[in-house]
DSSP file (Angstrom, degrees, kcal/mol; ACC not computed):
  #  RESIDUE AA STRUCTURE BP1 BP2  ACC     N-H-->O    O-->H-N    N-H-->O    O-->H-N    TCO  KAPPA ALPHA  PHI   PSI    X-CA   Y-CA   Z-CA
    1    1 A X              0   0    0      0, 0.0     3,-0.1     0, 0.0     0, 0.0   0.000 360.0 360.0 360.0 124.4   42.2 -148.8  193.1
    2    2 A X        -     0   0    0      1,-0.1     2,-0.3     0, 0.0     0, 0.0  -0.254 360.0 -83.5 -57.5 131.8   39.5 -146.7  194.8
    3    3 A X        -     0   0    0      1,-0.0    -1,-0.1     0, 0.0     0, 0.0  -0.460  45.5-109.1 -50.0 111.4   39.8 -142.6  194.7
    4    4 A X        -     0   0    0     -2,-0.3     2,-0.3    -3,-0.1    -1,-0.0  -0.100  32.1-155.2 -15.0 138.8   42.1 -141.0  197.3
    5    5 A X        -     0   0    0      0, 0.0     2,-0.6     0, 0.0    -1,-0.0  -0.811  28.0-115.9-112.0 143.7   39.6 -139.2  199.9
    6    6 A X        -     0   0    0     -2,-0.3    -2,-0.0     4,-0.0     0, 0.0  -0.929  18.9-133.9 -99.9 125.1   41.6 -136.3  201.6
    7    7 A X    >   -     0   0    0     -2,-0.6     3,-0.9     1,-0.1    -1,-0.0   0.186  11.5-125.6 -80.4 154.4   42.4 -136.1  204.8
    8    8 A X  T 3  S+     0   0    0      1,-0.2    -1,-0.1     3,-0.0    -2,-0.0   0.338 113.2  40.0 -94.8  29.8   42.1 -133.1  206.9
    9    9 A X  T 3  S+     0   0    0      2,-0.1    -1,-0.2     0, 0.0     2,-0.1   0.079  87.7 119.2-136.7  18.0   45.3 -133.0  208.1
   10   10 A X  S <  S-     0   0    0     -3,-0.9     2,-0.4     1,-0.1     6,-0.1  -0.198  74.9-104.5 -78.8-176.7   47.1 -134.1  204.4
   11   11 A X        -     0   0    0      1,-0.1    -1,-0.1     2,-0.1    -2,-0.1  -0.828  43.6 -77.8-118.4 150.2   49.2 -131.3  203.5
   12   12 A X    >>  -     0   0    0     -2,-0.4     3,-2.6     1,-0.1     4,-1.0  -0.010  50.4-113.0 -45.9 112.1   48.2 -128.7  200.6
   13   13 A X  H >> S+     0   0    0      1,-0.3     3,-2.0     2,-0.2     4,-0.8   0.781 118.4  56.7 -45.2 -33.3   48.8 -130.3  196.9
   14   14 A X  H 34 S+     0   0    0      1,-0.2     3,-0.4     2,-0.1    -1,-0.3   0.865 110.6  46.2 -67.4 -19.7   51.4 -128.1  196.0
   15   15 A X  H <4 S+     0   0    0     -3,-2.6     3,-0.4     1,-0.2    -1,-0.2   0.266  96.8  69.3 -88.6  25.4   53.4 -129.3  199.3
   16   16 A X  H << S+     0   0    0     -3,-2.0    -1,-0.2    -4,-1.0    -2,-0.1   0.702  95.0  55.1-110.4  -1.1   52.8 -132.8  198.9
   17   17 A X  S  < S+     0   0    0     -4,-0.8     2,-0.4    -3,-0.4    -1,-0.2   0.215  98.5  83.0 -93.6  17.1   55.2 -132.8  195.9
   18   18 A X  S    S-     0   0    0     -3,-0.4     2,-0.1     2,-0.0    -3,-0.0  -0.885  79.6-117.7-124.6 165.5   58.0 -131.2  198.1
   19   19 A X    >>  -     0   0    0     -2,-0.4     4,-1.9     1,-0.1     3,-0.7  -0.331  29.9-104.2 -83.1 167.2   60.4 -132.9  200.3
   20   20 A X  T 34 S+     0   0    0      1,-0.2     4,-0.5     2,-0.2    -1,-0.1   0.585 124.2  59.6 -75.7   1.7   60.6 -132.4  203.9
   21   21 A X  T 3> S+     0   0    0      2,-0.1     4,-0.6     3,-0.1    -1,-0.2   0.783 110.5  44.0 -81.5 -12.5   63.6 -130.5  203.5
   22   22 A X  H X> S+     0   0    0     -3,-0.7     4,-2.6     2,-0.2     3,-0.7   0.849 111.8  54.1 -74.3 -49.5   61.3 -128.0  201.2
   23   23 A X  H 3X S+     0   0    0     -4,-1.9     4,-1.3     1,-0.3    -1,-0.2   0.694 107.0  48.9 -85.5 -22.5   58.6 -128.1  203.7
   24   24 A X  H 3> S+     0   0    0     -4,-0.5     4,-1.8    -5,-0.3    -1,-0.3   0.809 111.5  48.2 -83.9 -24.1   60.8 -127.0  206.6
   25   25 A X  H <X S+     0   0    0     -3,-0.7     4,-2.8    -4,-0.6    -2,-0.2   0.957 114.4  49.1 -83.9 -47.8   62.4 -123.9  204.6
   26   26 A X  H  X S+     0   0    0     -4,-2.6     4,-0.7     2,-0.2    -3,-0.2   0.792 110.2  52.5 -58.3 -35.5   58.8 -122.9  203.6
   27   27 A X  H >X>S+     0   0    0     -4,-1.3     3,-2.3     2,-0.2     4,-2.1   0.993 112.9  42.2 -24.1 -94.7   57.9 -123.3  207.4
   28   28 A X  H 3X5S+     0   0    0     -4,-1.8     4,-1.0     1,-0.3     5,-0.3   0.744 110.9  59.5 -45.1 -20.4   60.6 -121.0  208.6
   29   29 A X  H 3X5S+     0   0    0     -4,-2.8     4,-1.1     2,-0.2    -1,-0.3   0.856 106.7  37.2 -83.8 -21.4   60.0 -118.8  206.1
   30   30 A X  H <X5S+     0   0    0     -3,-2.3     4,-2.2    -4,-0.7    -2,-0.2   0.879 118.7  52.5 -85.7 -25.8   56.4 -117.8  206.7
   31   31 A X  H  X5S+     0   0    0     -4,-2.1     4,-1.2     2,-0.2    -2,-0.2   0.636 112.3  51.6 -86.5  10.2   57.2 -118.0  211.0
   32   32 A X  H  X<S+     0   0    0     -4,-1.0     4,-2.1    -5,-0.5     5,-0.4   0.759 110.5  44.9 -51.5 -76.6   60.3 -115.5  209.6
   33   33 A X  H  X S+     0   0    0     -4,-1.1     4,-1.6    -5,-0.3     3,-0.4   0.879 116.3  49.1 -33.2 -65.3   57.4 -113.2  207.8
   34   34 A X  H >X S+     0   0    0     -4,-2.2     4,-4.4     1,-0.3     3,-2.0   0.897 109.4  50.8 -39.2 -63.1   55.4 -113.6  211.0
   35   35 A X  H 3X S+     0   0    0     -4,-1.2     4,-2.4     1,-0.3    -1,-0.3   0.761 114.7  41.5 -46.9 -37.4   58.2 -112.6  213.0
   36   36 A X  H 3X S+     0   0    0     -4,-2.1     4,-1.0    -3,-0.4    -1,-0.3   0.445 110.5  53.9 -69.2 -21.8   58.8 -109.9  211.2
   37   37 A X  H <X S+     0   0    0     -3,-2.0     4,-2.8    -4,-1.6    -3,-0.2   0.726 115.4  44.8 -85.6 -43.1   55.0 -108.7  210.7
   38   38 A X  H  X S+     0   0    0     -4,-4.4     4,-1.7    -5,-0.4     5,-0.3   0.903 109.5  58.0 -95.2 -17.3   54.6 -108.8  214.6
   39   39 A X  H  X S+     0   0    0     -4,-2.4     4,-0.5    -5,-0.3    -2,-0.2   0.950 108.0  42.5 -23.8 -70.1   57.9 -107.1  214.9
   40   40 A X  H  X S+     0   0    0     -4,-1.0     4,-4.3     1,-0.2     5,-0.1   0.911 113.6  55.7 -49.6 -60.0   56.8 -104.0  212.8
   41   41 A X  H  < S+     0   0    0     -4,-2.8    -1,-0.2     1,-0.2    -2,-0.2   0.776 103.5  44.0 -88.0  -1.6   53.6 -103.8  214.4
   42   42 A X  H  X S+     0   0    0     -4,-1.7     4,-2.6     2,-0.1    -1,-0.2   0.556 110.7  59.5 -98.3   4.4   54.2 -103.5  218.1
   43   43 A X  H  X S+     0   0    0     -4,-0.5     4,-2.2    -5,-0.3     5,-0.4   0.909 108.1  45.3 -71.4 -43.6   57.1 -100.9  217.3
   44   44 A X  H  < S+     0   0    0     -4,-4.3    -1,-0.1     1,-0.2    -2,-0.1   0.471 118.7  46.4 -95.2  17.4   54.4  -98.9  215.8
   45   45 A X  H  > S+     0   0    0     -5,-0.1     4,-1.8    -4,-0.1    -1,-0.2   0.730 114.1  43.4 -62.2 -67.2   52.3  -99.8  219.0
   46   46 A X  H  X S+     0   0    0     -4,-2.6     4,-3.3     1,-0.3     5,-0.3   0.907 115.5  48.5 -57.7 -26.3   54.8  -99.1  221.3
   47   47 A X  H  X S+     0   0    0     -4,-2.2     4,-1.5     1,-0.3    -1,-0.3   0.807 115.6  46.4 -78.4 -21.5   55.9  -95.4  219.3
   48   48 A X  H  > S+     0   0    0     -5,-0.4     4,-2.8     2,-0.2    -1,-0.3   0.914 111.7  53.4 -97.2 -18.7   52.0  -94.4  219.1
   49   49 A X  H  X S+     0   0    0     -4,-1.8     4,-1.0     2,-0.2    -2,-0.3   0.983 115.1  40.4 -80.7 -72.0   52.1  -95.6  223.4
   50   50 A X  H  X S+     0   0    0     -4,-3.3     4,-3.2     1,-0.3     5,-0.2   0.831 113.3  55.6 -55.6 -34.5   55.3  -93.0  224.0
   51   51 A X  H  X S+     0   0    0     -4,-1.5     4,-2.0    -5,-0.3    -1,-0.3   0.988 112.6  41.4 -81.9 -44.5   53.5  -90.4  221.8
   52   52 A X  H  < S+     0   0    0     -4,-2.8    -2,-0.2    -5,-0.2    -1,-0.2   0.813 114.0  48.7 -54.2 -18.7   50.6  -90.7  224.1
   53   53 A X  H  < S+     0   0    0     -4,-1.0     3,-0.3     2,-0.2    -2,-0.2   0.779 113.0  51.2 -84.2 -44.5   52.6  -90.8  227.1
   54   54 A X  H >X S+     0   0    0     -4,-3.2     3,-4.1     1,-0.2     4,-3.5   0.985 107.7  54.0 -44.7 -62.7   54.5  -87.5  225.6
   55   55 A X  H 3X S+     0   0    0     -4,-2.0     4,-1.0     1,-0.4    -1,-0.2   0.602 104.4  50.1 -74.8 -11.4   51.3  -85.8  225.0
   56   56 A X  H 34 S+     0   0    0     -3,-0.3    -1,-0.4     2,-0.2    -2,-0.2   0.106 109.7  51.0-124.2  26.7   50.0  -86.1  228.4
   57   57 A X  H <> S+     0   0    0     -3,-4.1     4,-3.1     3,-0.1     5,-0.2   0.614 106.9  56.4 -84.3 -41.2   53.2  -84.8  230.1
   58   58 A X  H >X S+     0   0    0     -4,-3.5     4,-1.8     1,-0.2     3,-0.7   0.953 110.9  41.6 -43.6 -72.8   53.1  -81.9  227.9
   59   59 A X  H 3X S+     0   0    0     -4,-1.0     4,-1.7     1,-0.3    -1,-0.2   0.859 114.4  50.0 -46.3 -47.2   49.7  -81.1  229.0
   60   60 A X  H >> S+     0   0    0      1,-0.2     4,-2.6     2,-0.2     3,-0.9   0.965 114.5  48.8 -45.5 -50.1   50.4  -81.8  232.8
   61   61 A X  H <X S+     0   0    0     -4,-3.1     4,-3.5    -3,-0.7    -1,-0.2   0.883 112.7  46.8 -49.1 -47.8   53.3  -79.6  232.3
   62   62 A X  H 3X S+     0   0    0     -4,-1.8     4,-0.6     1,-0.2    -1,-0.3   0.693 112.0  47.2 -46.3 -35.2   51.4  -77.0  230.7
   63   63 A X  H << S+     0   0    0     -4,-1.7     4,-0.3    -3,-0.9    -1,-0.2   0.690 113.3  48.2-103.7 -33.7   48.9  -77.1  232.9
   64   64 A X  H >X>S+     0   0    0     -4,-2.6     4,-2.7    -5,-0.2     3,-2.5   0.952 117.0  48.2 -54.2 -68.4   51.6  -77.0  236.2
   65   65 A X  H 3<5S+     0   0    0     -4,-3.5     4,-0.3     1,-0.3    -2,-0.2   0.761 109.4  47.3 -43.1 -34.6   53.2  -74.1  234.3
   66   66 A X  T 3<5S+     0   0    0     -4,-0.6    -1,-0.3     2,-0.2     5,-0.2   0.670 111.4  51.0 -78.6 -24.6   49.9  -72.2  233.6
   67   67 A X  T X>5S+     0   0    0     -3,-2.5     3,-2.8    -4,-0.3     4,-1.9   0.934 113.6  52.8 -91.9 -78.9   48.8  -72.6  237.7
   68   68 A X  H 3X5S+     0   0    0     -4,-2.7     4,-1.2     1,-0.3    -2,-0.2   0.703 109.7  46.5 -61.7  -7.9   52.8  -71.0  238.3
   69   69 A X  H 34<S+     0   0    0     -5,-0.7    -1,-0.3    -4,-0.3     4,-0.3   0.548 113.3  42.7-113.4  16.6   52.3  -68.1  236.2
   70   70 A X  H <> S+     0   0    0     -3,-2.8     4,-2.9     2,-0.2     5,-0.3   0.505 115.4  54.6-116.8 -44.3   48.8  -67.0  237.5
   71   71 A X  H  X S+     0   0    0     -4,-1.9     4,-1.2    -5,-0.2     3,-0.5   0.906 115.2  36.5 -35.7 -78.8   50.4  -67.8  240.9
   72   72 A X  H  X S+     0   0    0     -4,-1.2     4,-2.1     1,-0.3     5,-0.5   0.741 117.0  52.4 -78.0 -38.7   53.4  -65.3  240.1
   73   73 A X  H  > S+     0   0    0     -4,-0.3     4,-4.6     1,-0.2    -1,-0.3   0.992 112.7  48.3 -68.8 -56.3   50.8  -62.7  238.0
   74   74 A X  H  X S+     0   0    0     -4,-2.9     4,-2.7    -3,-0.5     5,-0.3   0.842 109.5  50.5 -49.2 -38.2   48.5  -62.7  241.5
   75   75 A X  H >X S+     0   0    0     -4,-1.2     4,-2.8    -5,-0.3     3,-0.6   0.985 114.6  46.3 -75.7 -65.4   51.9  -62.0  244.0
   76   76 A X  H 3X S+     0   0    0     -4,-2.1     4,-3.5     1,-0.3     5,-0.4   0.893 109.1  57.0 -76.1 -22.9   52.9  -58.9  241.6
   77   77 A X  H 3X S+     0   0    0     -4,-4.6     4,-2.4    -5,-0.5    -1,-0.3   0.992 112.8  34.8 -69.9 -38.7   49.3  -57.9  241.8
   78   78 A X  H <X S+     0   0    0     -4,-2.7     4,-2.2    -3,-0.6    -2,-0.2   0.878 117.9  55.9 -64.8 -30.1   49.1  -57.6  245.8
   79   79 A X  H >< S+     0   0    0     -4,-2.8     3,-3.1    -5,-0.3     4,-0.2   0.972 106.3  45.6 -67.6 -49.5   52.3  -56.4  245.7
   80   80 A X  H >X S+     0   0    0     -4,-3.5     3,-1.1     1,-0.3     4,-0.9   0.899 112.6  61.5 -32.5 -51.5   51.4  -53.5  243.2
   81   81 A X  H 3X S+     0   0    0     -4,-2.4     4,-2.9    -5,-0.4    -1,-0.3   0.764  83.1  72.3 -42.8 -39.6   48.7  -53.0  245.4
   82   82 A X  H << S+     0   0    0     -3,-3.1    -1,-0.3    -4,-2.2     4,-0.2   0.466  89.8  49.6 -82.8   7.9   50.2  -52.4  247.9
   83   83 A X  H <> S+     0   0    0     -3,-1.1     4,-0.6    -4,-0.2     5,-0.4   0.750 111.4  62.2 -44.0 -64.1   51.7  -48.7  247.3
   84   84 A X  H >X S+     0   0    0     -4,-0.9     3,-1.8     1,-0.3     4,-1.5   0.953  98.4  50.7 -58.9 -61.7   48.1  -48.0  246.3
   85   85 A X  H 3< S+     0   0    0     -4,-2.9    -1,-0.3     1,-0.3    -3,-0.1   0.769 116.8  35.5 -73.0 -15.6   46.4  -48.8  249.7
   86   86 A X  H 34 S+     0   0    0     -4,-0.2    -1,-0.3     2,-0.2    -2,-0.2   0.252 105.5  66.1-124.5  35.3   48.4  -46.8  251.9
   87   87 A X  H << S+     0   0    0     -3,-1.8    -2,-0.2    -4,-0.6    -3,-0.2   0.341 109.2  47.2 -91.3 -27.6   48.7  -44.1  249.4
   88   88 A X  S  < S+     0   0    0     -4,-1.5     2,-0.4    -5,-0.4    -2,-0.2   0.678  87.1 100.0 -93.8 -10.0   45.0  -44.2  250.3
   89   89 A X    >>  -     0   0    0     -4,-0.1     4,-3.1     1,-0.1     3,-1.0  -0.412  63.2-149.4 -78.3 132.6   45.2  -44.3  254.1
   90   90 A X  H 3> S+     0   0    0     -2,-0.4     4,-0.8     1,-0.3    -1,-0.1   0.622  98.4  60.8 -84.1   7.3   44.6  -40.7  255.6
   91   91 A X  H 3> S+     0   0    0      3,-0.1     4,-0.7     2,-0.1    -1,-0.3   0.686 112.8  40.0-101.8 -52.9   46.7  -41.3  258.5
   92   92 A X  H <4 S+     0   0    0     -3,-1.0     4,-0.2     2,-0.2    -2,-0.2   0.612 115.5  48.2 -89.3 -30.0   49.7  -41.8  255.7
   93   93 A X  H  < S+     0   0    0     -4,-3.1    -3,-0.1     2,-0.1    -2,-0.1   0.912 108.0  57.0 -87.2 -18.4   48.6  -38.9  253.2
   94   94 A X  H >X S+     0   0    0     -4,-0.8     4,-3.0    -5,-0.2     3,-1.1   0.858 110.2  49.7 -49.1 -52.9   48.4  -36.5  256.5
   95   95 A X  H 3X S+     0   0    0     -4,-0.7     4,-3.3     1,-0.3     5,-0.2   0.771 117.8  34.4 -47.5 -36.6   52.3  -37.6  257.0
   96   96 A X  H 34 S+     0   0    0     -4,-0.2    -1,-0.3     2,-0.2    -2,-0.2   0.471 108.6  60.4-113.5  16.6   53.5  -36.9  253.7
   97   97 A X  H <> S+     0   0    0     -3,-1.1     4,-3.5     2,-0.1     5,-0.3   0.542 116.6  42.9-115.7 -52.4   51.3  -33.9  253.0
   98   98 A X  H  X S+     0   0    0     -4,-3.0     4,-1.4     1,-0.2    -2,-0.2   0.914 108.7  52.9 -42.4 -54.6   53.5  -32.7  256.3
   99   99 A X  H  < S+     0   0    0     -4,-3.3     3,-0.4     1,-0.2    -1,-0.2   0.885 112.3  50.1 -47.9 -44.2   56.8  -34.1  255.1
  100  100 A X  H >4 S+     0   0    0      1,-0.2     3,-0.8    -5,-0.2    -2,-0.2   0.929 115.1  39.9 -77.5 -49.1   56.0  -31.9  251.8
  101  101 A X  H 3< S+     0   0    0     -4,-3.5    -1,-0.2     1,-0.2    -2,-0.2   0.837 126.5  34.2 -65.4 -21.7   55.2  -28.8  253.6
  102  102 A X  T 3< S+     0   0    0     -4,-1.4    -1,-0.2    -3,-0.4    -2,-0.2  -0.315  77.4 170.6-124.7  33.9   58.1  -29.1  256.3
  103  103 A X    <   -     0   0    0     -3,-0.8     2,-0.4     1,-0.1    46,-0.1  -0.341  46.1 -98.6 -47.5 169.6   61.8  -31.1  254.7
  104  104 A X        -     0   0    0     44,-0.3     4,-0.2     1,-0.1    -1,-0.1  -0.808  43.5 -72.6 -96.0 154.7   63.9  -30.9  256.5
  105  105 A X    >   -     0   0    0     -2,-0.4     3,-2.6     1,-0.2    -1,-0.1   0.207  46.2-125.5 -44.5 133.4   66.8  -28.5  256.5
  106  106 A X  T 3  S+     0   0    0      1,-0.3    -1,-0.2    -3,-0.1    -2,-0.0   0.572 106.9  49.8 -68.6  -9.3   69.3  -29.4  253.5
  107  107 A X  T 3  S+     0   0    0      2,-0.1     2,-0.5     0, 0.0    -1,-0.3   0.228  83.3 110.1-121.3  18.8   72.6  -29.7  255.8
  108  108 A X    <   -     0   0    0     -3,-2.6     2,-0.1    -4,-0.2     5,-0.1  -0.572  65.9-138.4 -94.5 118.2   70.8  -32.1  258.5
  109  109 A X    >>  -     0   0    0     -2,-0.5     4,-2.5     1,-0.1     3,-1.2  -0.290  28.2 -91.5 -96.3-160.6   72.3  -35.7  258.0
  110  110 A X  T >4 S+     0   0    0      1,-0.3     3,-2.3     2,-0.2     5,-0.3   0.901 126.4  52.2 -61.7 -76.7   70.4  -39.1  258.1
  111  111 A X  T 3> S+     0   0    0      1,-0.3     4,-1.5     2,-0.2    -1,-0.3   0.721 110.1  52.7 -25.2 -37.3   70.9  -39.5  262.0
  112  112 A X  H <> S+     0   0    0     -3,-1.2     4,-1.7     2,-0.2    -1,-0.3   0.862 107.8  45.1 -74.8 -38.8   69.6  -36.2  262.3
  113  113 A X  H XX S+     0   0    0     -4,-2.5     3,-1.6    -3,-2.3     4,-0.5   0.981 110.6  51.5 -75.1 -66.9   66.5  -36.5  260.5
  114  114 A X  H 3> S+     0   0    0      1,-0.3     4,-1.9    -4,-0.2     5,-0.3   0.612 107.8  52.8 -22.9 -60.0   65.4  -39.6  261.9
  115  115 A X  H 3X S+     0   0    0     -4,-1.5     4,-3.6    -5,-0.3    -1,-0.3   0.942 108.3  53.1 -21.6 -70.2   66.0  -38.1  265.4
  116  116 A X  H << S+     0   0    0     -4,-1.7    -2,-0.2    -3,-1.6    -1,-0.2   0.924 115.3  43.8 -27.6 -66.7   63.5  -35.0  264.2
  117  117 A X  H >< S+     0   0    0     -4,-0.5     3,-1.7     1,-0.2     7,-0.5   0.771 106.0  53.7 -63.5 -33.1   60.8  -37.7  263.2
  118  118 A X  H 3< S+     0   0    0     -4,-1.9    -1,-0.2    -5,-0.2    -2,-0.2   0.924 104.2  60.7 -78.0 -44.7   60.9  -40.0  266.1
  119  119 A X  T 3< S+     0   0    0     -4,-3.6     2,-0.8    -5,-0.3    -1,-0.2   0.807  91.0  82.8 -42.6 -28.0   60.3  -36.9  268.3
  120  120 A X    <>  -     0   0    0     -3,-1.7     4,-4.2     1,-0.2     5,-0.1  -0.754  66.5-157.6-110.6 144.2   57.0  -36.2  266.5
  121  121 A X  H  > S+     0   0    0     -2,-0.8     4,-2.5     1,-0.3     5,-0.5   0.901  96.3  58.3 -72.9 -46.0   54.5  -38.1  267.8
  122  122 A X  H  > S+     0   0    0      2,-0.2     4,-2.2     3,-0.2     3,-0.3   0.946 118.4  37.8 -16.6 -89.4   52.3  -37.7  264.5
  123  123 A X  H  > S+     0   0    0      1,-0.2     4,-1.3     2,-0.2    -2,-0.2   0.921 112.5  56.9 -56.1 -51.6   55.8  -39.5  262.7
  124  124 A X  H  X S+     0   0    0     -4,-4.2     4,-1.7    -7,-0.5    -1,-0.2   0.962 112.7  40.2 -54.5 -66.8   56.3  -41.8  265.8
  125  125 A X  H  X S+     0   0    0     -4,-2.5     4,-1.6    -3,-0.3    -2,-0.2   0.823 115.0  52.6 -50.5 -36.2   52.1  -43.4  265.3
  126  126 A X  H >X S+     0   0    0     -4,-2.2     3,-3.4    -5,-0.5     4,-1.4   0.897 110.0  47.0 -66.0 -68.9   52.5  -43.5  261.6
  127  127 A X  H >X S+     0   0    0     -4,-1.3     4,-3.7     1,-0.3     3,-0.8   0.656 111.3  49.8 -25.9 -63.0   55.9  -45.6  262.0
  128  128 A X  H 3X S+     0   0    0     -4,-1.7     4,-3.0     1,-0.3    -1,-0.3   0.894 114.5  47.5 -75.4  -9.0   54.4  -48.1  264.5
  129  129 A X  H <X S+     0   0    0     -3,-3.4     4,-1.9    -4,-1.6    -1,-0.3   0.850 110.6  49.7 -75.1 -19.0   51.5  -48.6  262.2
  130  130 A X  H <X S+     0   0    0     -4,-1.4     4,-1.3    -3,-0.8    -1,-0.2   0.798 104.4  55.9 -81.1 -14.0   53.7  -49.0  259.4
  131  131 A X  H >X S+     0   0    0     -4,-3.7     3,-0.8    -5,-0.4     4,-0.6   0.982 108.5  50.5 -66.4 -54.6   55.6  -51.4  261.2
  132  132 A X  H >X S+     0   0    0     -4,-3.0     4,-2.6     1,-0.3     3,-1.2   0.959 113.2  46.3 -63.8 -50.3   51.9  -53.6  261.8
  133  133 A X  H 3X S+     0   0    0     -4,-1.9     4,-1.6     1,-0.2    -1,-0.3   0.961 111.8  49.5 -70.7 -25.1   51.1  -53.5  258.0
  134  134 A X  H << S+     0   0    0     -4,-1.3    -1,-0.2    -3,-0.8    -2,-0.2   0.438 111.0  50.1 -82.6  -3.6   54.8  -54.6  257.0
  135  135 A X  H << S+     0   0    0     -3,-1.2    -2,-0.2    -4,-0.6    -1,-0.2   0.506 111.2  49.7-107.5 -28.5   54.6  -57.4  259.5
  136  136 A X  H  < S+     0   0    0     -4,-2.6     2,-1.3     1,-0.2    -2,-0.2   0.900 117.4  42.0 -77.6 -76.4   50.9  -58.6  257.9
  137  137 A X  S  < S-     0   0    0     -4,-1.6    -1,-0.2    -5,-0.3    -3,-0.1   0.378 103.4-135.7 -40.9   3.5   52.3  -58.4  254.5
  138  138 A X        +     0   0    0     -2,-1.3     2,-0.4    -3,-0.2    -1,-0.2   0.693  52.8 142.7  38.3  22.9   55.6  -60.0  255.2
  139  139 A X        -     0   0    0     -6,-0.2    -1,-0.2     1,-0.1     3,-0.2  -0.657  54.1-134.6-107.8 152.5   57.3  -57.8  253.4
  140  140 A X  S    S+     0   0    0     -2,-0.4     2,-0.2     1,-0.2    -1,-0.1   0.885  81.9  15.8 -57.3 -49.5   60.9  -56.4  254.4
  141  141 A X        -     0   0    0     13,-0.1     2,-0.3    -3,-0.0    13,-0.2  -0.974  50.3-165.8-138.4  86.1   60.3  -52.8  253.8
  142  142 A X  E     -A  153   0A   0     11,-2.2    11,-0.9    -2,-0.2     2,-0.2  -0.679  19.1-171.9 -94.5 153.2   57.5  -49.7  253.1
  143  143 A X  E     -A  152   0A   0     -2,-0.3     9,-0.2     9,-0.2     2,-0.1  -0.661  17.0-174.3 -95.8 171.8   58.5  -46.7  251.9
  144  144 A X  E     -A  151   0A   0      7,-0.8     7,-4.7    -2,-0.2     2,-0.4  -0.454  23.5-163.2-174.6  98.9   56.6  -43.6  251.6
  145  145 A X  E     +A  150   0A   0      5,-0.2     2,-0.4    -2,-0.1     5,-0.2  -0.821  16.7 176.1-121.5 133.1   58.7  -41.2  249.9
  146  146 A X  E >   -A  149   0A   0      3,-1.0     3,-1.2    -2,-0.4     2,-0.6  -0.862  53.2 -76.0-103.0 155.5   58.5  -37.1  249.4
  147  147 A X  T 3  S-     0   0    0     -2,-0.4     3,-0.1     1,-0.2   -44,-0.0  -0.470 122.0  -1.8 -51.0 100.9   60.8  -34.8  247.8
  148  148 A X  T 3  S+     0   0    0     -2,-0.6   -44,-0.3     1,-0.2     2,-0.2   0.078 132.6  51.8  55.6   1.8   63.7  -34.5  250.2
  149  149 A X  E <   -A  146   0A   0     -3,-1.2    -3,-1.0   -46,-0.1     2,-0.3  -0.772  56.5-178.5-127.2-168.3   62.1  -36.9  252.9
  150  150 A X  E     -A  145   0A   0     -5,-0.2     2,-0.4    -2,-0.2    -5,-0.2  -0.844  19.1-130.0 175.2 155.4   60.8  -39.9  253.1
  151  151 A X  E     -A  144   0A   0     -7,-4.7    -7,-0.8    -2,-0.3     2,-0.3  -0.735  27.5-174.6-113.0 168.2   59.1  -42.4  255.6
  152  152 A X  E     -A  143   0A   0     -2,-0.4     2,-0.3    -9,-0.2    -9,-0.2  -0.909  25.0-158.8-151.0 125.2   60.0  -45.9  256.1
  153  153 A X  E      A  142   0A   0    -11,-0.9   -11,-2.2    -2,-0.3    -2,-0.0  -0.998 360.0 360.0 -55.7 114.5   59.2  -49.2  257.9
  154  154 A X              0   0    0     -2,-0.3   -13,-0.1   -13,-0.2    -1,-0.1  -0.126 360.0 360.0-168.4 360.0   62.0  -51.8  258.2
């Protein structure tokens, strides 16, 4: 009898001594192992995919959150400011250099002073100007306050 040649599609010598019920468990068991191999590694695909996905909301967030709080730092600074710039308007330190020299009398009620001021034409021009600057700014309310008076736009 002539030497066996082997084929390239004969099956591996240790499986050609097992039965086909042996050669089907071994089967399922390495496409088990497989299953299981590509199991593991696209979980730790998908987990490193969510941690990238994490990492670049954080940052967006961060980056929203950093824009709102330079927003909110700039608004307190004009607002701060503003005290400061018509503490520097001579039109407004002339007013309150008056108020200071001149309260009014201690037994005069609100109705009364207001009355006083609206008579002086000096108090009357500050007012509508403080009305123009409280209407650029949007803001409800100036004050401008001295020790027993005080001026207001509202």
């Amino acid at each position: 009898m002539p030497p066996r040649i082997a084929s390239p599609v004969s099956a591996p010598a240790p499986l050609r001594s097992l039965g086909l019920r042996s050669r089907v468990g071994v089967t399922l068991v390495l496409i088990l192992g497989w299953a299981v191999v590509a199991w593991i590694l696209s979980g730790r695909y998908y987990a490193r995919r969510l941690a990238d996905s994490v990492g670049q909301a954080r940052h967006q967030a961060d980056l929203a959150l950093d824009n709102i709080a330079m927003g909110v730092h700039r608004s307190l600074g004009y607002l701060h400011g503003i005290p400061t710039s018509l503490a520097r308007e001579e039109g407004v330190q002339q007013l309150l250099a008056r108020l200071a020299r001149t309260p009014s009398p201690p037994g005069l009620d609100i109705p009364a002073r207001q009355a006083r001021w609206e008579r002086n034409p000096t108090a009357a021009a500050m007012s509508g100007y403080l009305a123009g600057v409280k209407s650029d700014l949007g803001v409800d309310v100036i004050w401008g306050r001295v020790p027993g008076s005080g001026v207001a736009a509202g």
